[in-house]
Short mmCIF file of the C-alpha atoms (twelve columns), coordinates in Angstrom:
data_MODEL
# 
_entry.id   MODEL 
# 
loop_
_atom_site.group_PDB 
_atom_site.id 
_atom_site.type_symbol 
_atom_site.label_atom_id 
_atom_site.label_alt_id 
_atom_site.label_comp_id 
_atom_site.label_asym_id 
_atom_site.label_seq_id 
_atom_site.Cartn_x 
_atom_site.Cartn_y 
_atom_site.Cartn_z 
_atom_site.pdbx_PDB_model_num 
ATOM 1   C CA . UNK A 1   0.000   0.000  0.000   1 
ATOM 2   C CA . UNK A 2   1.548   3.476  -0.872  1 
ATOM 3   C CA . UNK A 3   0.346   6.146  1.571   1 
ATOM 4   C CA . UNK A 4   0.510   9.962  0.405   1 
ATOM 5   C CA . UNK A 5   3.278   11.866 2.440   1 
ATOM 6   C CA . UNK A 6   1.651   13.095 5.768   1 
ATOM 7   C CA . UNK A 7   1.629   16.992 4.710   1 
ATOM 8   C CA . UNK A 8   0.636   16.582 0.515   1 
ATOM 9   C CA . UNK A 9   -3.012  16.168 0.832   1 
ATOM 10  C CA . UNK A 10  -4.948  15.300 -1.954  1 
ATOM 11  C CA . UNK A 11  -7.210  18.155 -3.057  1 
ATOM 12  C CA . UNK A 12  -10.883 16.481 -1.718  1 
ATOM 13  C CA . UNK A 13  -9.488  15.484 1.487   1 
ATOM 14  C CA . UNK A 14  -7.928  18.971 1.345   1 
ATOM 15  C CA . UNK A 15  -11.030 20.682 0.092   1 
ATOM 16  C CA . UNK A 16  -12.881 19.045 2.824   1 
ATOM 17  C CA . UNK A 17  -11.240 19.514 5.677   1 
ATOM 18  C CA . UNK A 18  -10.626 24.046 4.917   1 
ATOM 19  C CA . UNK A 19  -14.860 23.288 4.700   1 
ATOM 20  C CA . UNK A 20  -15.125 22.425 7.660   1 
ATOM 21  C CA . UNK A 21  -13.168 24.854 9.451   1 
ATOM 22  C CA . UNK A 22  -14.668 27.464 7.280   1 
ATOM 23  C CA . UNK A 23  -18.062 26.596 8.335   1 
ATOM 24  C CA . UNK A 24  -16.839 26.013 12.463  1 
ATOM 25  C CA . UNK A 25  -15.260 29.662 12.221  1 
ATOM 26  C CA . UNK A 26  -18.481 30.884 10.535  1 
ATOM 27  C CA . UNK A 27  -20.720 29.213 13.215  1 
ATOM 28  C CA . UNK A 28  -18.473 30.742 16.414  1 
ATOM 29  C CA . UNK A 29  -18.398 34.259 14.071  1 
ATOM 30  C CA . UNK A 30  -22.134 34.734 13.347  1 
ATOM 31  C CA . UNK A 31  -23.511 33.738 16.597  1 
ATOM 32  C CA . UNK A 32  -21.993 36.720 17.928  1 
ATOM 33  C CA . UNK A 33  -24.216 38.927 15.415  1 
ATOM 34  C CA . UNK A 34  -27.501 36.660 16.767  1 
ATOM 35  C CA . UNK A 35  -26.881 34.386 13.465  1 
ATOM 36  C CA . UNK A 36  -27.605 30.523 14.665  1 
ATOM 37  C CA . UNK A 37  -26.141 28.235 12.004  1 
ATOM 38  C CA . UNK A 38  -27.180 25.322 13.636  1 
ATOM 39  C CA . UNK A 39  -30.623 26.444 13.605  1 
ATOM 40  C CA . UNK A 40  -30.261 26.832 9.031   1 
ATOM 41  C CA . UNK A 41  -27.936 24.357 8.140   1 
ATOM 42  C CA . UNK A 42  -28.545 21.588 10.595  1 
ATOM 43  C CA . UNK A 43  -30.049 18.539 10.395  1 
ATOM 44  C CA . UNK A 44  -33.455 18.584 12.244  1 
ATOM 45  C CA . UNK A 45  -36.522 16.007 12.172  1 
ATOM 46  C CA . UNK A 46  -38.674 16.518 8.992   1 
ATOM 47  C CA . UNK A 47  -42.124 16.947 11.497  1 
ATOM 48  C CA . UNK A 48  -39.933 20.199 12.570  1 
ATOM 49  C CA . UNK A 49  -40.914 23.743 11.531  1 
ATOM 50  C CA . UNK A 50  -37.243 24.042 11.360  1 
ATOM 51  C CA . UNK A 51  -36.763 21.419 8.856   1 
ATOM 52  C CA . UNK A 52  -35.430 21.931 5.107   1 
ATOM 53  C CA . UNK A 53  -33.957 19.335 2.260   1 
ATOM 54  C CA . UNK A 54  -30.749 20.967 1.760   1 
ATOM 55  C CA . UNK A 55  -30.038 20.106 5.365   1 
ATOM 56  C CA . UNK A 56  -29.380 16.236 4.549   1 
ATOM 57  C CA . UNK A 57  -26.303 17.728 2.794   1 
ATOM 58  C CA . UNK A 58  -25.478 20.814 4.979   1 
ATOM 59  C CA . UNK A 59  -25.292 19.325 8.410   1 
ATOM 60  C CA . UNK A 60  -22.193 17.248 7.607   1 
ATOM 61  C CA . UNK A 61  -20.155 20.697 7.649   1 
ATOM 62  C CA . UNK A 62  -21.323 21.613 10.601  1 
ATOM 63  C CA . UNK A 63  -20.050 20.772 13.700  1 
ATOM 64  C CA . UNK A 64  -20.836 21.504 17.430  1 
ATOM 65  C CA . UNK A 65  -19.368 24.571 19.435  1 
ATOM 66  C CA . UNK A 66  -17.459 25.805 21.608  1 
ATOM 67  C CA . UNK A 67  -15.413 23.088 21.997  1 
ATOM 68  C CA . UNK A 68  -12.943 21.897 19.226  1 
ATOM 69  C CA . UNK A 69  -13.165 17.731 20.511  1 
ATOM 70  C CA . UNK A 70  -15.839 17.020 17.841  1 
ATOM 71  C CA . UNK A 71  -14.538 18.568 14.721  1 
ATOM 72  C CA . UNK A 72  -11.236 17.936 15.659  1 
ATOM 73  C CA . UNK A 73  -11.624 14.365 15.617  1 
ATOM 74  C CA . UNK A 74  -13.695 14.299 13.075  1 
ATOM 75  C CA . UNK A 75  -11.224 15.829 10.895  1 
ATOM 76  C CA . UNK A 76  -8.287  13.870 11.923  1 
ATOM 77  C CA . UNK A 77  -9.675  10.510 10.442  1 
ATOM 78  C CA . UNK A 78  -10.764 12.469 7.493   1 
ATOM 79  C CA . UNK A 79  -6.884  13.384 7.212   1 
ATOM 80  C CA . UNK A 80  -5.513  9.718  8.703   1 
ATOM 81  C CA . UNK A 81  -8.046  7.723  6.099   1 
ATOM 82  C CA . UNK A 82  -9.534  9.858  3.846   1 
ATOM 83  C CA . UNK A 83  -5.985  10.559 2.011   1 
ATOM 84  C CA . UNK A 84  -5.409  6.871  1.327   1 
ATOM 85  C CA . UNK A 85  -8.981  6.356  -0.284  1 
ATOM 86  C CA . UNK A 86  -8.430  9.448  -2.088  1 
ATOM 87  C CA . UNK A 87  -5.283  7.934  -3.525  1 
ATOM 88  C CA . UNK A 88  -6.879  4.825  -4.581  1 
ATOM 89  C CA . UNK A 89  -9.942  5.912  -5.756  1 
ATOM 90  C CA . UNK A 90  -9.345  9.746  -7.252  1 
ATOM 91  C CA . UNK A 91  -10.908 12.486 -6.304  1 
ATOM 92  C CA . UNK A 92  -14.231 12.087 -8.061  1 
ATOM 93  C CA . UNK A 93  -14.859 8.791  -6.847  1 
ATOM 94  C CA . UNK A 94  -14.089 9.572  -3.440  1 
ATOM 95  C CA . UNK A 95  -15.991 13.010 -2.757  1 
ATOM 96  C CA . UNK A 96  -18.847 10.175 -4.282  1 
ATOM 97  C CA . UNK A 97  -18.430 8.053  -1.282  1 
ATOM 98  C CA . UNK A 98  -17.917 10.360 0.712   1 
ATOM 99  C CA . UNK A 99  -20.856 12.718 0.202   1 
ATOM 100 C CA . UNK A 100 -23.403 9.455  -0.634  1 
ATOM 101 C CA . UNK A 101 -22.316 7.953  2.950   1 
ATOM 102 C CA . UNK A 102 -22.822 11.574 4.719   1 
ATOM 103 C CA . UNK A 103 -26.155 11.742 2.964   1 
ATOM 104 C CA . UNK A 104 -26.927 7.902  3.855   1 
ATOM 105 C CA . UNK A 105 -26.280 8.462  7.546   1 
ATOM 106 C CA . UNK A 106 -28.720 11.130 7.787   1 
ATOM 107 C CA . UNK A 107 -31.287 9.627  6.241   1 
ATOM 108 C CA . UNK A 108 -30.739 6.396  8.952   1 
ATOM 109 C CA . UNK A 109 -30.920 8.834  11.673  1 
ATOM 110 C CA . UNK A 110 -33.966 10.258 10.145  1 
ATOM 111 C CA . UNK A 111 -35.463 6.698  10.037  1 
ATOM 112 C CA . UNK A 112 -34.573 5.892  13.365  1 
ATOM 113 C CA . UNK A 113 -35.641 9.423  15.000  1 
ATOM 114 C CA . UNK A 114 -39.028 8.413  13.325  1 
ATOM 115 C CA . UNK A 115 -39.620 4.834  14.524  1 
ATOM 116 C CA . UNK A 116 -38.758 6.484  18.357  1 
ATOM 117 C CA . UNK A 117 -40.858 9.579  17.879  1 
ATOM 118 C CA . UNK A 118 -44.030 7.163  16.323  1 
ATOM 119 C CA . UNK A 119 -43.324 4.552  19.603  1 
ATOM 120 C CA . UNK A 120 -43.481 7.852  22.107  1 
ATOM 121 C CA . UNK A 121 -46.363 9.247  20.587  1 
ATOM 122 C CA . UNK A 122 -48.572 6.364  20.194  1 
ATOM 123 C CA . UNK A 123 -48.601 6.902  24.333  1 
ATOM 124 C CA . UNK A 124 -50.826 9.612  24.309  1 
ATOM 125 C CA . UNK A 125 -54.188 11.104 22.395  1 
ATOM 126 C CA . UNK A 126 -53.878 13.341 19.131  1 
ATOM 127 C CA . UNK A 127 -55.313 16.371 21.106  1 
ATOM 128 C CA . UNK A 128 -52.846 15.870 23.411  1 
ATOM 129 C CA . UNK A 129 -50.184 15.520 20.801  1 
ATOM 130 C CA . UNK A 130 -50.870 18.672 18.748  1 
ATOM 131 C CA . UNK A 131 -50.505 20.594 22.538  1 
ATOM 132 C CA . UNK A 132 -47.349 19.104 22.892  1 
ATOM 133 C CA . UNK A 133 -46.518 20.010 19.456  1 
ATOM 134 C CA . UNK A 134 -47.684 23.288 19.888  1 
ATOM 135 C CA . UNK A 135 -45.549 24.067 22.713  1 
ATOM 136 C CA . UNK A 136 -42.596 22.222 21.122  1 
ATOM 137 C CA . UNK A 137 -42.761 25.018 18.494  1 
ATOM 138 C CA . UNK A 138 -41.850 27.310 21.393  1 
ATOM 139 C CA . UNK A 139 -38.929 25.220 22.750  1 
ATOM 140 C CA . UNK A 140 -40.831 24.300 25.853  1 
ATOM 141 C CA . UNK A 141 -42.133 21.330 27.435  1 
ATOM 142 C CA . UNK A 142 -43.882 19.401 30.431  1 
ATOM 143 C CA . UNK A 143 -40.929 17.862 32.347  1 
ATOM 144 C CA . UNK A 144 -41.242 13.816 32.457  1 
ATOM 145 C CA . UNK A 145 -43.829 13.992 29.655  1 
ATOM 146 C CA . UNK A 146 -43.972 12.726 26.459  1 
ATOM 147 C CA . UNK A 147 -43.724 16.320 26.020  1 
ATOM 148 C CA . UNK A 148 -40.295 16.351 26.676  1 
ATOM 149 C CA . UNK A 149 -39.385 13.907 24.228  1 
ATOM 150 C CA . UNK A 150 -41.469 15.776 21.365  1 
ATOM 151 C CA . UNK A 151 -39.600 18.907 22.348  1 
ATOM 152 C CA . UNK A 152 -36.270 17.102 22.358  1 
ATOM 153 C CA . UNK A 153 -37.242 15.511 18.580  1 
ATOM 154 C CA . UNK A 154 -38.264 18.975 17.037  1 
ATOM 155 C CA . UNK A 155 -36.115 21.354 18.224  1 
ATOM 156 C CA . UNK A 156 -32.594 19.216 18.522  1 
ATOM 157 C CA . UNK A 157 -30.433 19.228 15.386  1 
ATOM 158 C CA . UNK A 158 -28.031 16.185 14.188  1 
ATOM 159 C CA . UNK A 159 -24.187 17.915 13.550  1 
ATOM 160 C CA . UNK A 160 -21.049 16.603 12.243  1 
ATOM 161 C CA . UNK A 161 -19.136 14.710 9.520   1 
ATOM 162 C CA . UNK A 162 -19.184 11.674 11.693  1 
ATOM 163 C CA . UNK A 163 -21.149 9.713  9.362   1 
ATOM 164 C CA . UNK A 164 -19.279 10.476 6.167   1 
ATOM 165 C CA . UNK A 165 -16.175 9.548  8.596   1 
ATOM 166 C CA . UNK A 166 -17.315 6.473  9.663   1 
ATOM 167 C CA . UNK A 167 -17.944 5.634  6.193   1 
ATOM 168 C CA . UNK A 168 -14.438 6.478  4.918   1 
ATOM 169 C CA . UNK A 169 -13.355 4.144  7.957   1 
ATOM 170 C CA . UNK A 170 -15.518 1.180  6.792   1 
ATOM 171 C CA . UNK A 171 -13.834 1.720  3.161   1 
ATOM 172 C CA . UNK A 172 -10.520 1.631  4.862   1 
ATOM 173 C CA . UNK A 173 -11.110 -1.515 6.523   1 
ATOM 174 C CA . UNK A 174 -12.523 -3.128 3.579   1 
ATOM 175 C CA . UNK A 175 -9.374  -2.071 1.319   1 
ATOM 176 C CA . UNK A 176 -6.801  -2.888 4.036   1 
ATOM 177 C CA . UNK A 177 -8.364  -5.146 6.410   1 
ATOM 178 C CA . UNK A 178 -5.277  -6.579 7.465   1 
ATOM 179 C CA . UNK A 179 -3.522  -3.120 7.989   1 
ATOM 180 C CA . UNK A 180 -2.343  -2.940 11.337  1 
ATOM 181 C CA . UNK A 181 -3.639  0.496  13.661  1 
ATOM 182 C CA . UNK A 182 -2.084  1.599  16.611  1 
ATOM 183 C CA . UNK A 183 -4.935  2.312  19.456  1 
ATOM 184 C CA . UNK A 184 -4.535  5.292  21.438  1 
ATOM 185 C CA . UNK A 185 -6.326  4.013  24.794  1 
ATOM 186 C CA . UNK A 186 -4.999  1.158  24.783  1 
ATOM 187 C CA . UNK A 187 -1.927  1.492  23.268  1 
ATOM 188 C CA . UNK A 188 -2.067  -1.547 21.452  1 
ATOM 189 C CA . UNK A 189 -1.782  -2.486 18.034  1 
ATOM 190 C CA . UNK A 190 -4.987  -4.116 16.168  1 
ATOM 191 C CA . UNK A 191 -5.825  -4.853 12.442  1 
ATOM 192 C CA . UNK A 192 -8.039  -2.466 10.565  1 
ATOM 193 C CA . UNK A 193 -10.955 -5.122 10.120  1 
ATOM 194 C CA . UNK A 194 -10.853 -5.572 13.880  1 
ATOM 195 C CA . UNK A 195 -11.084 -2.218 14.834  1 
ATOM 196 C CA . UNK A 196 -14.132 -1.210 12.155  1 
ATOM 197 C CA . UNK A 197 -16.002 -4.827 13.475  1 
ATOM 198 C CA . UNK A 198 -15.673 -3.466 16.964  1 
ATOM 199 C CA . UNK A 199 -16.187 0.123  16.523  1 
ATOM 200 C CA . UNK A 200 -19.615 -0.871 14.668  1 
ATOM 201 C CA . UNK A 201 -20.497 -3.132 17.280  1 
ATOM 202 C CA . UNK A 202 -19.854 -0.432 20.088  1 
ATOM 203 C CA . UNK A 203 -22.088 2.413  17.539  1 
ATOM 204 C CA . UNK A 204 -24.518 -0.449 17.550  1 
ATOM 205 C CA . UNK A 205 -24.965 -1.113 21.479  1 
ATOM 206 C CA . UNK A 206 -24.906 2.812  22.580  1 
ATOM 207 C CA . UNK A 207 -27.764 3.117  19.931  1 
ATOM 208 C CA . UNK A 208 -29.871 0.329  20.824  1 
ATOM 209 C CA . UNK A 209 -28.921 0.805  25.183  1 
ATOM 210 C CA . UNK A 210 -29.469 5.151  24.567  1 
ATOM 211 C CA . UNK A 211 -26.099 5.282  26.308  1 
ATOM 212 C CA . UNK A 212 -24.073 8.945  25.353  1 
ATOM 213 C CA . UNK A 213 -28.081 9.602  23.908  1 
ATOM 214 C CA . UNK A 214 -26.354 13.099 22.794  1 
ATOM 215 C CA . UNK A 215 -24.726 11.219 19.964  1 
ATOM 216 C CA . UNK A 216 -26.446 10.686 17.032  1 
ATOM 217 C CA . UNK A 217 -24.999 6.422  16.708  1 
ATOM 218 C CA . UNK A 218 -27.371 5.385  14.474  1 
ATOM 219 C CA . UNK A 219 -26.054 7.880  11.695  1 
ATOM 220 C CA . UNK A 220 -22.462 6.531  12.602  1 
ATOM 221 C CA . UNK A 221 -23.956 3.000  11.745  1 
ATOM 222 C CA . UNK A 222 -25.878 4.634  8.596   1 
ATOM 223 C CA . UNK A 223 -22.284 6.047  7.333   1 
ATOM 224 C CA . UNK A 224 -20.924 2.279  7.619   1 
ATOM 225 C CA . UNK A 225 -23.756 0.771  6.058   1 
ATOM 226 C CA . UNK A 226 -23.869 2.973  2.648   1 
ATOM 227 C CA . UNK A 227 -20.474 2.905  2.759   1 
ATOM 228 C CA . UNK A 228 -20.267 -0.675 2.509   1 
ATOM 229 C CA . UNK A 229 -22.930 -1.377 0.083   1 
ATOM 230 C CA . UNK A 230 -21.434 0.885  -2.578  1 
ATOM 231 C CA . UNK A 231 -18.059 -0.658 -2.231  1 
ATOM 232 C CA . UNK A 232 -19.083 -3.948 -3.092  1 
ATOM 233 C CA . UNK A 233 -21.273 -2.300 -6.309  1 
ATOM 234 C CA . UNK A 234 -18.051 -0.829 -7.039  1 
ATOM 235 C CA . UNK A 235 -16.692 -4.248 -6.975  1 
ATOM 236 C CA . UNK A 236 -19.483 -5.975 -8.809  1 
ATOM 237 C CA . UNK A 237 -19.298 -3.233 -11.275 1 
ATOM 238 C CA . UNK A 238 -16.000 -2.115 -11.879 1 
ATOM 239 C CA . UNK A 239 -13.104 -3.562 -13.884 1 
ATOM 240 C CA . UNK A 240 -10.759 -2.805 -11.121 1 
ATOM 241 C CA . UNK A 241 -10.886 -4.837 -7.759  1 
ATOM 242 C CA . UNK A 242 -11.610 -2.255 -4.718  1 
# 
């Protein structure tokens, strides 16, 4: 396998990490003028007044403030992976995969944020819902209510390029399964199909158990699943072995 030198990125990789940032700086800059990116460009529950389309694409460039943990991260597997796809692939095939497994994840999370929101509501009666809907609207809520979890449905956003990243770490492990990764806690080496098996297993029980509920798993698992089924069409349909 020939990896790209550490500091010559390929221009998507490139490209989409100076995105990123752009759109981080943007969202610290413009909430000082009263200017809530989240609230445009994230990716919030269709049922939600604050719901558009062009949020299945936008949220993946958007990541959550003030800290710099989750686009940092994010960013860092986009530089550690991303360049070796990119250098397999090309450019156009990988800002494909990379954009259809962003896309993919959302609409997972979507599916799964609708299945909940269908199980909590079928709890109470539909004049009771379109109160709780009503109130939603506002950003308020009836503590310990199926209110609450309306509330928490309509008015919370889904952030980040996690999903496109966990995709670009599926294709990794699928091209170089037996590539070896060092852990950082624990230190320990392990073999790229190892670690993608586990970390899907782990995205897997946090969504099922609702432990770290703040994390949107199910769009992590989303990422991996697109991500997998277009590598093996790629395979099916390609000349050249992926």
């Amino acid at each position: 396998m020939n990896y790209r030198p550490a500091l010559n990125l390929p221009p998507v990789v490139k490209n989409l990490i100076l995105a990123n940032v752009l759109f981080f700086i943007a969202t610290i800059v413009l909430k000082q003028t009263g200017t809530d990116l989240y609230s445009i460009l994230g990716l919030y529950f269709p049922l939600s007044e604050k719901f558009r389309l062009f949020q299945i694409f936008t949220y993946m460039f958007m990541h959550s403030t003030p800290g710099f943990g989750h686009i940092f991260f994010n960013m860092f597997a986009l530089y550690m992976f991303g360049r070796v796809l990119e250098g397999v692939w090309g450019p156009k095939r990988f800002l494909t995969f990379y954009l259809v497994t962003g896309v993919g994840a959302a609409l997972i999370q979507l599916l799964v944020t609708y299945v909940e929101y269908k199980v909590a509501v079928a709890q109470i009666a539909p004049d009771q819902l379109a109160y709780f809907r009503e109130i939603a609207a506002q950003g308020k809520y009836i503590p310990g209510t199926v209110s609450e979890k309306i509330t928490i449905f309509m008015n919370t956003p889904t952030v980040g390029a996690s999903g496109a990243v966990f995709g670009i770490l599926l294709g990794f492990g699928m091209l170089f399964p037996n590539t070896e990764l060092m852990l950082l806690f624990p230190p320990i080496p392990i073999k790229a199909k190892y670690f993608v098996i586990g970390y899907g297993a782990l995205e897997l029980f946090f969504g099922v158990s609702g432990i770290q509920g703040s994390v949107a798993h199910f769009a992590h698992l989303g990422g991996m699943l697109f991500g997998y089924f277009m590598i093996k069409y790629w395979n099916k349909h390609s000349n050249r072995f992926y």
